[in-house]
Chimera marker file (.cmm) of the C-alpha trace (Angstrom):
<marker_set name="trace">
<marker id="1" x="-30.531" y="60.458" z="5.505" r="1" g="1" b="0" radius="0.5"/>
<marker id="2" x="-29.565" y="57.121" z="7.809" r="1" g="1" b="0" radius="0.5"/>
<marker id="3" x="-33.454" y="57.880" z="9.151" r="1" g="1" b="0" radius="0.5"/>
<marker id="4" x="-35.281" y="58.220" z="6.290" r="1" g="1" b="0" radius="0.5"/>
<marker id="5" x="-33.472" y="55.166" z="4.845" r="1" g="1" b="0" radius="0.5"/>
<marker id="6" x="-34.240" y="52.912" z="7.764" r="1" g="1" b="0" radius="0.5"/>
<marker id="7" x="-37.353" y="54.054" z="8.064" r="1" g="1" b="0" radius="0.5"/>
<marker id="8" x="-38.827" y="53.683" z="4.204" r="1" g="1" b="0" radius="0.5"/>
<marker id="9" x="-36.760" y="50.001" z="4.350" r="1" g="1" b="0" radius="0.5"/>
<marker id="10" x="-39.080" y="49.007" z="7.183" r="1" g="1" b="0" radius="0.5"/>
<marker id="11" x="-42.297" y="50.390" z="6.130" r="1" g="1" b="0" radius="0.5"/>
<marker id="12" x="-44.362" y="47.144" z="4.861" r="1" g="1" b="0" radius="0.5"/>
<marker id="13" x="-45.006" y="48.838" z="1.126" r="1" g="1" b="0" radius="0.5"/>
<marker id="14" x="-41.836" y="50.657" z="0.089" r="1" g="1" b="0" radius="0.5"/>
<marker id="15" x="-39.258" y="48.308" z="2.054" r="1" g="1" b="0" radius="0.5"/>
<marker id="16" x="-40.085" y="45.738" z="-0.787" r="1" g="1" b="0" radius="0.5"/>
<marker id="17" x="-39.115" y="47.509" z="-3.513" r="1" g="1" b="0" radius="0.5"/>
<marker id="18" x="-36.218" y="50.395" z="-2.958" r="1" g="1" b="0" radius="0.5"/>
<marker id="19" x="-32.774" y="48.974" z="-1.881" r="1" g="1" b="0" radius="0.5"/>
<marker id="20" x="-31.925" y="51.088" z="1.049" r="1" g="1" b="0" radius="0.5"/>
<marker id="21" x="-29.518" y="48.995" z="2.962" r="1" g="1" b="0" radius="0.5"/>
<marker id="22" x="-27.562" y="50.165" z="-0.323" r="1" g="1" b="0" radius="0.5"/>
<marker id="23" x="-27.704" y="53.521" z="1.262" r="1" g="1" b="0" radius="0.5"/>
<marker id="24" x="-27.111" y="52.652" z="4.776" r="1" g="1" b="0" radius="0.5"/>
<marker id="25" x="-23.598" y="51.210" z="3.535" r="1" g="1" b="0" radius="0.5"/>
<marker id="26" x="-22.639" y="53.734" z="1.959" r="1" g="1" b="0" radius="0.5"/>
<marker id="27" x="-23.427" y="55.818" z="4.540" r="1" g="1" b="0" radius="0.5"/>
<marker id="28" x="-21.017" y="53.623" z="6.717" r="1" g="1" b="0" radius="0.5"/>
<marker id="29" x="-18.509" y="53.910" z="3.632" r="1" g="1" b="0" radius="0.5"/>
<marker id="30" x="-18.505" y="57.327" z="4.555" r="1" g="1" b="0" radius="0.5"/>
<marker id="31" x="-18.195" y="57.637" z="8.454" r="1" g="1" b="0" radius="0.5"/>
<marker id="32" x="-14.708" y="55.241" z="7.807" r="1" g="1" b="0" radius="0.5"/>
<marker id="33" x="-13.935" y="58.303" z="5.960" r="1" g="1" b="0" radius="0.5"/>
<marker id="34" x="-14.306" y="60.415" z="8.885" r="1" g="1" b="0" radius="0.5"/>
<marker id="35" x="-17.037" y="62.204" z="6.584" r="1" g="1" b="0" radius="0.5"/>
<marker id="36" x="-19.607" y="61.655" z="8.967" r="1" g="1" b="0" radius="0.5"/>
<marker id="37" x="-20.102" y="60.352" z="12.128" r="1" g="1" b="0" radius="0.5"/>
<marker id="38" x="-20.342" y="56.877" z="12.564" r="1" g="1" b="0" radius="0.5"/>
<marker id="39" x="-22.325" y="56.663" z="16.076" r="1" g="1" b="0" radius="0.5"/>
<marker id="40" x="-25.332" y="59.217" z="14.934" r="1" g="1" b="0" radius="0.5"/>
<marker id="41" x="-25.099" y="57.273" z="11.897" r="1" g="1" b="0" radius="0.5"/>
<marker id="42" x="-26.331" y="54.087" z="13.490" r="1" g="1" b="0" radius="0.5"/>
<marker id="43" x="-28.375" y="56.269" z="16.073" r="1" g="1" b="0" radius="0.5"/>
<marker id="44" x="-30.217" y="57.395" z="13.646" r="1" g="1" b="0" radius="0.5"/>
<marker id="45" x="-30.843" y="54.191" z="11.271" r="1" g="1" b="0" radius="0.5"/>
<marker id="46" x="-32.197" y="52.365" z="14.684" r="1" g="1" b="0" radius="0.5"/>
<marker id="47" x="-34.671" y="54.736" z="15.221" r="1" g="1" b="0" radius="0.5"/>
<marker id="48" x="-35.896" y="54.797" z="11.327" r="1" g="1" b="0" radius="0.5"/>
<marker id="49" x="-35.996" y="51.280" z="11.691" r="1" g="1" b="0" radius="0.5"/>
<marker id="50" x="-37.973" y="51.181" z="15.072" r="1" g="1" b="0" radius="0.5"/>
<marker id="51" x="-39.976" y="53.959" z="13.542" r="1" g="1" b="0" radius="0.5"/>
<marker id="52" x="-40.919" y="52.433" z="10.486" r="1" g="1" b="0" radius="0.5"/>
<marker id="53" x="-41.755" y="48.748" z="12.413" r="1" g="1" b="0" radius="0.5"/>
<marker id="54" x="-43.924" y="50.328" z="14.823" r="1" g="1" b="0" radius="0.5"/>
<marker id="55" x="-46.280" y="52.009" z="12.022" r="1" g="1" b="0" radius="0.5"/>
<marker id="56" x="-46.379" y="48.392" z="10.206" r="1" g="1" b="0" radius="0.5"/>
<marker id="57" x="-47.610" y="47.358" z="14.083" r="1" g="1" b="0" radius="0.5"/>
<marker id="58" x="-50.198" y="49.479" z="14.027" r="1" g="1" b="0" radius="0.5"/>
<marker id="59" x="-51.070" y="49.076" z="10.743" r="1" g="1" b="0" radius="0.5"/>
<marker id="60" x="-51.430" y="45.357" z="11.444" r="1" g="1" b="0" radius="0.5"/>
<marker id="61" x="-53.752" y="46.065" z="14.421" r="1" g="1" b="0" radius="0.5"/>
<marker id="62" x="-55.511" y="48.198" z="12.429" r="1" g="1" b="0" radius="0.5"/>
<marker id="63" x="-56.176" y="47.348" z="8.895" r="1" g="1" b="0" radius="0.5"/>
<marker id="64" x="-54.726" y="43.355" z="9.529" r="1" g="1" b="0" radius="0.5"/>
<marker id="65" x="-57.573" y="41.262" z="9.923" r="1" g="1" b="0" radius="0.5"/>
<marker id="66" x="-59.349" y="42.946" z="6.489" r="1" g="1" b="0" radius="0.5"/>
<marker id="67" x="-56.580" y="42.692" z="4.748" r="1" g="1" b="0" radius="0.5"/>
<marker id="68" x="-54.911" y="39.735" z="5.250" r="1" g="1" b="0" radius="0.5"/>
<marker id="69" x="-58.439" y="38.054" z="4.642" r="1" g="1" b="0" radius="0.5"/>
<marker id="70" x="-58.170" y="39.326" z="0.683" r="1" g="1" b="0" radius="0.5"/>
<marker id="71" x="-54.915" y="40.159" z="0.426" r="1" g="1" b="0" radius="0.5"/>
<marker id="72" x="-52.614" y="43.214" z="-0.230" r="1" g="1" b="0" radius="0.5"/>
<marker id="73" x="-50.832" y="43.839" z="-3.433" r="1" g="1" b="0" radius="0.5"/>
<marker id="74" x="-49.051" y="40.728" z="-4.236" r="1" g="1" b="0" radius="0.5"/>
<marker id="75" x="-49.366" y="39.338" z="-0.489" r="1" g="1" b="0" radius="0.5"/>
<marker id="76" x="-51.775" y="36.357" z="-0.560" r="1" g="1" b="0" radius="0.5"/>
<marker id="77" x="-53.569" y="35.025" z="2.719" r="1" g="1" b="0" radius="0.5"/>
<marker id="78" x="-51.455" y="31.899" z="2.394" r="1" g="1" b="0" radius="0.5"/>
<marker id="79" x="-48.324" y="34.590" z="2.952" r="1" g="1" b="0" radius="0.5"/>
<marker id="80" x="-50.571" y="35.795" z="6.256" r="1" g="1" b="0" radius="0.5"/>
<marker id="81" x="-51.221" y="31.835" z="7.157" r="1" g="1" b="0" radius="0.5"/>
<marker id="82" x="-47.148" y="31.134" z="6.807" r="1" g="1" b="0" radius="0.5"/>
<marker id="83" x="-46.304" y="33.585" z="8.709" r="1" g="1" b="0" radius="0.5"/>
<marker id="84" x="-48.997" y="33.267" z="12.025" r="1" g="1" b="0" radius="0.5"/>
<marker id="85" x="-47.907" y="29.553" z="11.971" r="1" g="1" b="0" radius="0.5"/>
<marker id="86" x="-44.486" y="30.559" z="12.093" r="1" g="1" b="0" radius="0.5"/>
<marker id="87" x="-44.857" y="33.598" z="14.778" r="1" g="1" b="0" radius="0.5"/>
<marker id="88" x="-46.703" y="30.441" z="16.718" r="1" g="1" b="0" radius="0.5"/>
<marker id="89" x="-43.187" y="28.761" z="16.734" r="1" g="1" b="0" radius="0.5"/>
<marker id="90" x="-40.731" y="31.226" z="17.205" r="1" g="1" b="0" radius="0.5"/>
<marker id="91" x="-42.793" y="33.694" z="19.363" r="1" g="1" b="0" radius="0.5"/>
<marker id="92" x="-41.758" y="37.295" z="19.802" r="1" g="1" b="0" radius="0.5"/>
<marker id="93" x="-38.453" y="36.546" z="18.875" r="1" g="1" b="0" radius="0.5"/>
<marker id="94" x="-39.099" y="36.154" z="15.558" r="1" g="1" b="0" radius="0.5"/>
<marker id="95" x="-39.329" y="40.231" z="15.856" r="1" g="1" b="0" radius="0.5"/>
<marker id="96" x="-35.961" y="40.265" z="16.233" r="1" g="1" b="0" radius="0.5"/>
<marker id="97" x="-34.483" y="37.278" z="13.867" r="1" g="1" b="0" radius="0.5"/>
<marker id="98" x="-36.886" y="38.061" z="10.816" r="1" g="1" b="0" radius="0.5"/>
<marker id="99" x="-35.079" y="41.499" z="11.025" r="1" g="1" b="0" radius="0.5"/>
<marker id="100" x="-31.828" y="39.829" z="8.918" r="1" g="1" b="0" radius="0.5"/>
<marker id="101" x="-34.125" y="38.726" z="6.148" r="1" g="1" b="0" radius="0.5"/>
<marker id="102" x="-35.250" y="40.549" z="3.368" r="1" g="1" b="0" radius="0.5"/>
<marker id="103" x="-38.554" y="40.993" z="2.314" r="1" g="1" b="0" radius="0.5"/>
<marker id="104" x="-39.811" y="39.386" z="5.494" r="1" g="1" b="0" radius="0.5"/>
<marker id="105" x="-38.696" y="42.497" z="8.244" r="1" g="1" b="0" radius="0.5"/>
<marker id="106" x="-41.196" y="44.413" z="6.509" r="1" g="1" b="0" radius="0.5"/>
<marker id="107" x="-44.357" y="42.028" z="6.936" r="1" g="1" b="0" radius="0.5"/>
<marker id="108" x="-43.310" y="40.391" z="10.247" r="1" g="1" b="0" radius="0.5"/>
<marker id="109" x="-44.661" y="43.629" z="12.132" r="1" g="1" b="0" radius="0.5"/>
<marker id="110" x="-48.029" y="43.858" z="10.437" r="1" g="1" b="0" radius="0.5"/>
<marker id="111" x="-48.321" y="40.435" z="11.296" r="1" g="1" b="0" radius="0.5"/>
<marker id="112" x="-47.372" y="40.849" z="14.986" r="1" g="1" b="0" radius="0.5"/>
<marker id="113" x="-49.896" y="43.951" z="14.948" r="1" g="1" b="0" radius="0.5"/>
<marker id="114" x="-52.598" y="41.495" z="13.250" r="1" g="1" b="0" radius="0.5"/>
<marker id="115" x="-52.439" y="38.777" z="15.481" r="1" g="1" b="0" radius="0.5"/>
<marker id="116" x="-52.570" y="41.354" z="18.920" r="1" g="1" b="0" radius="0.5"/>
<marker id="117" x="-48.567" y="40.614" z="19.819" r="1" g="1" b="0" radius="0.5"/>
<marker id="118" x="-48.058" y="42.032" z="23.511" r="1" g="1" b="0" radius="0.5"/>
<marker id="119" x="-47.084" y="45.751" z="22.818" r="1" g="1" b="0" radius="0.5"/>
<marker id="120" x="-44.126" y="46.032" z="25.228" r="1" g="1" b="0" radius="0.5"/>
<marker id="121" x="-43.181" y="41.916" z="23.680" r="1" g="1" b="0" radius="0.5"/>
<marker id="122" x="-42.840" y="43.566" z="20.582" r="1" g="1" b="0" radius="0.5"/>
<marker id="123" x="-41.352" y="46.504" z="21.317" r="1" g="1" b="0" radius="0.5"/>
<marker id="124" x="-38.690" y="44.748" z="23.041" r="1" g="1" b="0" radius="0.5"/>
<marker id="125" x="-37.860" y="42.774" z="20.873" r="1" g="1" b="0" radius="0.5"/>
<marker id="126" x="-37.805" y="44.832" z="17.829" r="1" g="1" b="0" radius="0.5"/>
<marker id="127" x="-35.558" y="47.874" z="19.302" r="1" g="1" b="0" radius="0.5"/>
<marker id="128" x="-33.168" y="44.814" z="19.965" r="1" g="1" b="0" radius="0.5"/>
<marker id="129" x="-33.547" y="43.636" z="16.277" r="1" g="1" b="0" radius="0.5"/>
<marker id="130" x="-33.159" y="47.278" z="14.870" r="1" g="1" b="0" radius="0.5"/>
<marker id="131" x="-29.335" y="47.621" z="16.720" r="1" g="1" b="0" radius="0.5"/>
<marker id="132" x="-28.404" y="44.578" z="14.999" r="1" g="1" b="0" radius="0.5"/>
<marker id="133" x="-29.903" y="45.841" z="11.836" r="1" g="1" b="0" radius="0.5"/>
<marker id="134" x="-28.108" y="48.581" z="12.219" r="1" g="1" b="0" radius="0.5"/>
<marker id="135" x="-24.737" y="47.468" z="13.082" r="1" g="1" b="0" radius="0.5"/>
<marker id="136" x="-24.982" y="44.936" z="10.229" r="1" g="1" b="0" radius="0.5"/>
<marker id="137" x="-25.629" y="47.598" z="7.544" r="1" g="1" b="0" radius="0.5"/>
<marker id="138" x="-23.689" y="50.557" z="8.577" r="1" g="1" b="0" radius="0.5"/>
<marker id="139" x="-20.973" y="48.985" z="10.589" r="1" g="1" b="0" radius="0.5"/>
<marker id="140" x="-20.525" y="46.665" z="7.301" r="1" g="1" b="0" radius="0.5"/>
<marker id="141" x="-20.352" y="49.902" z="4.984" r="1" g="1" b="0" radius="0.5"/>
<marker id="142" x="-17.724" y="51.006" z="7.642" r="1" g="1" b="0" radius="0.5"/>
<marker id="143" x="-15.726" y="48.026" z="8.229" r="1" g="1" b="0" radius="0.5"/>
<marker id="144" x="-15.681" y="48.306" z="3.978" r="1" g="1" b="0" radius="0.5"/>
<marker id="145" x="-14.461" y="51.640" z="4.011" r="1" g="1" b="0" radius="0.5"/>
<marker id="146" x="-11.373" y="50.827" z="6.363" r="1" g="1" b="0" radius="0.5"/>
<marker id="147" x="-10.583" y="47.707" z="4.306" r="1" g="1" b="0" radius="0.5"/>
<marker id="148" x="-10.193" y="49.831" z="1.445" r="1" g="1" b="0" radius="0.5"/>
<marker id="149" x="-8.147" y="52.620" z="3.271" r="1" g="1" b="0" radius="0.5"/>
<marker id="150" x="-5.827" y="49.679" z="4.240" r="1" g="1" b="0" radius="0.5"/>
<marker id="151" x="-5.958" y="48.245" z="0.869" r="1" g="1" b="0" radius="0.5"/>
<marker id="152" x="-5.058" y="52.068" z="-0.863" r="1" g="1" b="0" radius="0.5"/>
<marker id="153" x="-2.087" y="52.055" z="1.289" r="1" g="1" b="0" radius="0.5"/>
<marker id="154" x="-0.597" y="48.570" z="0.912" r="1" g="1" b="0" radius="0.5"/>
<marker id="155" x="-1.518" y="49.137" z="-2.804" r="1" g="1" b="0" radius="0.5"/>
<marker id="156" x="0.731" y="52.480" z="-2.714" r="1" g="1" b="0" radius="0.5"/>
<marker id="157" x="3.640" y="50.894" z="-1.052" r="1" g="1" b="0" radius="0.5"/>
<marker id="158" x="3.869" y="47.736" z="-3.052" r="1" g="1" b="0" radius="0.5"/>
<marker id="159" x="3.878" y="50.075" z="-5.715" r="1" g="1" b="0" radius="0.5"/>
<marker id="160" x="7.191" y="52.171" z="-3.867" r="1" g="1" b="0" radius="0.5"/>
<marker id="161" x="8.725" y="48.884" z="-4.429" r="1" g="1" b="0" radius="0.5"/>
<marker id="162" x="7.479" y="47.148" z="-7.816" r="1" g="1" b="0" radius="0.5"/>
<marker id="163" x="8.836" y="50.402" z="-9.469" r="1" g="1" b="0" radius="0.5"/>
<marker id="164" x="12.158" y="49.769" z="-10.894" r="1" g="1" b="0" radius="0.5"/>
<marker id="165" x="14.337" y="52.809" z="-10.842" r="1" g="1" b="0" radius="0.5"/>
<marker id="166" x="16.342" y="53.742" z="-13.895" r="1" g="1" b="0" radius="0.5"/>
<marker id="167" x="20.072" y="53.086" z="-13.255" r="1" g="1" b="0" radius="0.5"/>
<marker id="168" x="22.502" y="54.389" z="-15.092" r="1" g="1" b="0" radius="0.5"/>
<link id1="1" id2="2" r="1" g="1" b="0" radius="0.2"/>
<link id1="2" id2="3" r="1" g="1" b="0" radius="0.2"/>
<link id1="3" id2="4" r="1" g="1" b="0" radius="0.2"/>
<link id1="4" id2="5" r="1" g="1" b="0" radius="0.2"/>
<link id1="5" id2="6" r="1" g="1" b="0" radius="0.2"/>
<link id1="6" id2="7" r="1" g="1" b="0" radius="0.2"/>
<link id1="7" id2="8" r="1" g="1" b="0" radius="0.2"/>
<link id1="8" id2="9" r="1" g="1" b="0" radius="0.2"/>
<link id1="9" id2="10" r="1" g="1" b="0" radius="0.2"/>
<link id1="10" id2="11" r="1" g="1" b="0" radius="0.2"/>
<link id1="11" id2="12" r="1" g="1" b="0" radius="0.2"/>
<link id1="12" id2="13" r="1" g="1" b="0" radius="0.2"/>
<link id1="13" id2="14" r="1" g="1" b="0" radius="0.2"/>
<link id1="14" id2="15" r="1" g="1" b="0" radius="0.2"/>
<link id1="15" id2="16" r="1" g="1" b="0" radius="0.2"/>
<link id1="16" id2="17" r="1" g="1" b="0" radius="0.2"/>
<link id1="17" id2="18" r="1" g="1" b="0" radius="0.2"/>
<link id1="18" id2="19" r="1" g="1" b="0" radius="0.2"/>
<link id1="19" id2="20" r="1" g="1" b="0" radius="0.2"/>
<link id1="20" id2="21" r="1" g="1" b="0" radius="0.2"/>
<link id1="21" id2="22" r="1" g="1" b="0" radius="0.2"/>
<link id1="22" id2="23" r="1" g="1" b="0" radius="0.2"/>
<link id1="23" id2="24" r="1" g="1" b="0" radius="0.2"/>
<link id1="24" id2="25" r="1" g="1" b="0" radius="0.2"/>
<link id1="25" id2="26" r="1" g="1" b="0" radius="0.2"/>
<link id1="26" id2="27" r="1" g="1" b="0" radius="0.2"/>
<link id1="27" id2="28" r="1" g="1" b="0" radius="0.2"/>
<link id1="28" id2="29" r="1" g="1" b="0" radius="0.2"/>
<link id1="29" id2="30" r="1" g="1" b="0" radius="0.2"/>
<link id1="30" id2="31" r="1" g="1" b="0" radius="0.2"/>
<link id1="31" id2="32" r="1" g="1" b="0" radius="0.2"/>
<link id1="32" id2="33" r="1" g="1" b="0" radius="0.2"/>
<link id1="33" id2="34" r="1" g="1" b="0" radius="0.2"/>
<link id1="34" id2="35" r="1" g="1" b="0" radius="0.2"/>
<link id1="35" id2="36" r="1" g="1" b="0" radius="0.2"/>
<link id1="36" id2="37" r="1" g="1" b="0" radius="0.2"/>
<link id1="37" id2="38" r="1" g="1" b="0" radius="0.2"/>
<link id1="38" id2="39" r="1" g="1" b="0" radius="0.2"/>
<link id1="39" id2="40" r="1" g="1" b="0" radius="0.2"/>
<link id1="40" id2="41" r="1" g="1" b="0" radius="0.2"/>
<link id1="41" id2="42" r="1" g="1" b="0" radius="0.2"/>
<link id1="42" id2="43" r="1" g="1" b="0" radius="0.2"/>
<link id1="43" id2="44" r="1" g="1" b="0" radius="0.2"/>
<link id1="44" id2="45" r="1" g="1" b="0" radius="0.2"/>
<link id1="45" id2="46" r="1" g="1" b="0" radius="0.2"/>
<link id1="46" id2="47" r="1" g="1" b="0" radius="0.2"/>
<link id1="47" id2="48" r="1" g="1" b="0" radius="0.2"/>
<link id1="48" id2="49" r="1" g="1" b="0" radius="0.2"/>
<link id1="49" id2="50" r="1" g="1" b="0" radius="0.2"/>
<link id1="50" id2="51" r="1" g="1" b="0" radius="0.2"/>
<link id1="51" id2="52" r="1" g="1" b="0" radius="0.2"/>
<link id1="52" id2="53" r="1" g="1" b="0" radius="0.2"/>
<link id1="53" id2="54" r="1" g="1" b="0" radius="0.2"/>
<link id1="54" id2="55" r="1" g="1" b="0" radius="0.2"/>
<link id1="55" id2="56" r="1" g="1" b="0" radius="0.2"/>
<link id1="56" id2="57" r="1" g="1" b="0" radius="0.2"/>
<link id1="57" id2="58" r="1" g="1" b="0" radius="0.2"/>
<link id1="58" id2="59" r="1" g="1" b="0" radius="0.2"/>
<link id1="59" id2="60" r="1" g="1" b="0" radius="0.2"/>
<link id1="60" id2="61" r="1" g="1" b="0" radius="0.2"/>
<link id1="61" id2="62" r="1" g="1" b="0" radius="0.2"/>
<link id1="62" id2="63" r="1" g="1" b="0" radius="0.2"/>
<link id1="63" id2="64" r="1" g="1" b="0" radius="0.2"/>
<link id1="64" id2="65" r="1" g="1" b="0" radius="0.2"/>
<link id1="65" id2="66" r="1" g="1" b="0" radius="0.2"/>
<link id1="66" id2="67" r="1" g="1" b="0" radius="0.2"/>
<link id1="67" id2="68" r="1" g="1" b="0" radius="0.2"/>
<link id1="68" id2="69" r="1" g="1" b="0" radius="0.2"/>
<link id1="69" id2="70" r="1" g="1" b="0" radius="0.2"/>
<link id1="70" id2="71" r="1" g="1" b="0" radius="0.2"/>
<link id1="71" id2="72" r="1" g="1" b="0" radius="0.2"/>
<link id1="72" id2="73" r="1" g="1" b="0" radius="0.2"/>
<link id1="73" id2="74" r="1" g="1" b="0" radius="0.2"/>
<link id1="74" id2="75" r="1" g="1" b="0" radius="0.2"/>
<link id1="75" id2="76" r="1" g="1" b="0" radius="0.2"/>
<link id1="76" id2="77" r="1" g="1" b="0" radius="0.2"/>
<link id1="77" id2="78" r="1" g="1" b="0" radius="0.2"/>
<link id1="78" id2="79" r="1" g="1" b="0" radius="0.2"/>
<link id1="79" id2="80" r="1" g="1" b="0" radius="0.2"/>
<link id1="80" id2="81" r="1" g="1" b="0" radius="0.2"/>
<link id1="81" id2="82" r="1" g="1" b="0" radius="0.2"/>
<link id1="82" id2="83" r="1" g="1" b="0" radius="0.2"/>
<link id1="83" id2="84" r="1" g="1" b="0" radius="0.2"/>
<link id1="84" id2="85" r="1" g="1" b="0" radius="0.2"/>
<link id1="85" id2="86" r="1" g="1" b="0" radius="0.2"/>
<link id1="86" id2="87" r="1" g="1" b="0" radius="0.2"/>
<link id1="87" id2="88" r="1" g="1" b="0" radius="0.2"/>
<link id1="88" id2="89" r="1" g="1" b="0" radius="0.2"/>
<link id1="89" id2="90" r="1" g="1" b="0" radius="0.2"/>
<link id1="90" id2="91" r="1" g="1" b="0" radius="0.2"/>
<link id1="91" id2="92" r="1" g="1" b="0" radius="0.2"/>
<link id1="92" id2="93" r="1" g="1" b="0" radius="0.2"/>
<link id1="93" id2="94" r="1" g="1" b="0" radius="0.2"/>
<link id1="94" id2="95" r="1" g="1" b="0" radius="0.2"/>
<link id1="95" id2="96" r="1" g="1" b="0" radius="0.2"/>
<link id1="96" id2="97" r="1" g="1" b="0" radius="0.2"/>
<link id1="97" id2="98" r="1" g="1" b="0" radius="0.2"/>
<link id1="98" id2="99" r="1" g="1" b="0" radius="0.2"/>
<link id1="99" id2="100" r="1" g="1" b="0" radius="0.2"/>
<link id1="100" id2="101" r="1" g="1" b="0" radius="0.2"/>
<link id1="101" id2="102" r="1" g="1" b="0" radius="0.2"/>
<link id1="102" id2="103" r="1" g="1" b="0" radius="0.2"/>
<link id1="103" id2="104" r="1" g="1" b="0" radius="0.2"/>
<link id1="104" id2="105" r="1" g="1" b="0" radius="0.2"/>
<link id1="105" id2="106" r="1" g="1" b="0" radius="0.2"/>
<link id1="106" id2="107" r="1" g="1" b="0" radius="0.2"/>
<link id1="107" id2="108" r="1" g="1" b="0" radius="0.2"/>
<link id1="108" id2="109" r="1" g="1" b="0" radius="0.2"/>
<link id1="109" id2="110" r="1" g="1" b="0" radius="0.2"/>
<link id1="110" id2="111" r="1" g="1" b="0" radius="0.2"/>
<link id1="111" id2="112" r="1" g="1" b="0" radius="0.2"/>
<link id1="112" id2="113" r="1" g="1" b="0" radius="0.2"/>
<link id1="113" id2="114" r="1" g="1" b="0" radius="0.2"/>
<link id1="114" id2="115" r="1" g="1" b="0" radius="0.2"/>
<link id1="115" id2="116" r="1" g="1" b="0" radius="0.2"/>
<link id1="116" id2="117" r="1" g="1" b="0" radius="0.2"/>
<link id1="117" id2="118" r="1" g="1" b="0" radius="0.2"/>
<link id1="118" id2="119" r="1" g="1" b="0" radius="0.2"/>
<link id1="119" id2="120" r="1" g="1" b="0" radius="0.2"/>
<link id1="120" id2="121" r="1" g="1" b="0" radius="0.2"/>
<link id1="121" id2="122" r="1" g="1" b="0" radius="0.2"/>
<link id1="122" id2="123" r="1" g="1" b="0" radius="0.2"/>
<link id1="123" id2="124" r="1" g="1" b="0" radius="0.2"/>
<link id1="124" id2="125" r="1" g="1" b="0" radius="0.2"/>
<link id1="125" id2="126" r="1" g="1" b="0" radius="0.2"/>
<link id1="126" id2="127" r="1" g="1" b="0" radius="0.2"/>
<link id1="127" id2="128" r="1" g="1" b="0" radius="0.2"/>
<link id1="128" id2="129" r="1" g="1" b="0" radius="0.2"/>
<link id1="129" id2="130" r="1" g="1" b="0" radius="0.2"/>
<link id1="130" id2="131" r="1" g="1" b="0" radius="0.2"/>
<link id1="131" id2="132" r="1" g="1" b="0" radius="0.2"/>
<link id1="132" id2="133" r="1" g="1" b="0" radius="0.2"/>
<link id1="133" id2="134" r="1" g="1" b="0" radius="0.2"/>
<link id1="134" id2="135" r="1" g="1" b="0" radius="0.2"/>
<link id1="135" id2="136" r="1" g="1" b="0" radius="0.2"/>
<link id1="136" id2="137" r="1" g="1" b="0" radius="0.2"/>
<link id1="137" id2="138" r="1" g="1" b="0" radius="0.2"/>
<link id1="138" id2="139" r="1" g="1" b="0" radius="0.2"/>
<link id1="139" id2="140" r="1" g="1" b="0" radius="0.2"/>
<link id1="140" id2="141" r="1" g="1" b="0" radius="0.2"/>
<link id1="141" id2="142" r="1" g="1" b="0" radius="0.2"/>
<link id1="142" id2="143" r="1" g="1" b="0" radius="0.2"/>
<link id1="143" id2="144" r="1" g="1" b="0" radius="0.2"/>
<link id1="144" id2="145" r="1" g="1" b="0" radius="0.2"/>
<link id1="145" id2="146" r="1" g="1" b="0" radius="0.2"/>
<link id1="146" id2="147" r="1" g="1" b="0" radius="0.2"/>
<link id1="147" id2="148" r="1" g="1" b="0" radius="0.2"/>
<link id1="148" id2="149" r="1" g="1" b="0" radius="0.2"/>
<link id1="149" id2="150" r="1" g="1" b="0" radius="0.2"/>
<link id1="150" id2="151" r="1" g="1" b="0" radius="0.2"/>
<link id1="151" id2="152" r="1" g="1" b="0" radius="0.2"/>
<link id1="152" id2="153" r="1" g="1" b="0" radius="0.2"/>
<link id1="153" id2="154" r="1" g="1" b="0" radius="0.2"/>
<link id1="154" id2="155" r="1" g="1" b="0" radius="0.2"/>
<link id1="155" id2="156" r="1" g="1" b="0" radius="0.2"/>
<link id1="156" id2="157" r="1" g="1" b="0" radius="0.2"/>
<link id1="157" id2="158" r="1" g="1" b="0" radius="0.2"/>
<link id1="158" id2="159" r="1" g="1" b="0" radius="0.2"/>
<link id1="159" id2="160" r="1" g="1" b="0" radius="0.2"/>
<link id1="160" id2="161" r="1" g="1" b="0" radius="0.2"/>
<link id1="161" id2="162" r="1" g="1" b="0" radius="0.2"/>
<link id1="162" id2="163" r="1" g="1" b="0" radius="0.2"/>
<link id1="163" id2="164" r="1" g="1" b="0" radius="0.2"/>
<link id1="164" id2="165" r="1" g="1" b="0" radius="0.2"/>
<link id1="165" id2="166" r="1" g="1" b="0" radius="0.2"/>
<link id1="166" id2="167" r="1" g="1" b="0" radius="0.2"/>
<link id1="167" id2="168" r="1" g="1" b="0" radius="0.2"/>
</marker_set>
């Protein structure tokens, strides 16, 4: 599940619209829970991820320059024009720190495909991004689900003690 969630969250057309990272925490919920296990968890999610980034890559490479020229769905060529000036900025780098933000991890690949990014650069770069990604999403869903084992047992002894017992 941590896969297929990563991956469609990546992929330039679906990532935009279905809130997977939902998923991906609650999937960390769970591993806190000892209901699954957190490392595959994240193994998994980093190789949807890297999956899903790679295919927006090639897409780029393939399908970029036509598309970017008239645009695709509700992406404009200005969008296309933001984004090579900023890629001329930031570099390959901006593989990895355009990860964190939403709507732009799924069109910063197909960008870095248009514009011929070094392979390897990107590859780099984006496996890097992809461990963060995933230690952000499920390591937050876990760190949640130990807060609130912490919180059910402070809440169950606080209640030991609030309870007044009958005298007589």
């Amino acid at each position: 599940m941590a896969f297929f969630a990563a991956l469609l969250e990546t992929t330039l057309a679906v990532g935009l619209f279905l809130p997977d990272s939902t998923l991906l925490l609650l999937l960390g919920a769970l591993a806190a829970g000892s209901y699954l296990d957190f490392g595959g968890l994240l193994w998994f999610a980093v190789a949807g991820a890297v999956l899903g980034d790679n295919f927006n890559y090639w897409l780029g490479g393939r399908y970029g320059k036509k598309w970017t020229r008239g645009g695709v769905w509700f992406l404009i060529p200005s969008h296309f024009e933001q984004a090579h000036r900023i890629f001329g900025r930031h570099g390959a780098r901006g593989i990895f720190l355009w990860r964190f933000i939403p709507s732009i991890k799924e069109i910063a690949p197909f960008v870095a495909g248009t514009m011929g990014m070094n392979y390897r650069q990107f590859l780099f770069w984006n496996f890097l991004g992809a461990i963060g990604w995933g230690i952000q999403w499920i390591g937050g869903g876990y760190l949640f689900g130990q807060l609130l084992k912490v919180a059910q047992t402070w809440m169950s002894r606080a209640g030991m003690v609030l309870v007044p017992v009958p005298t007589k």
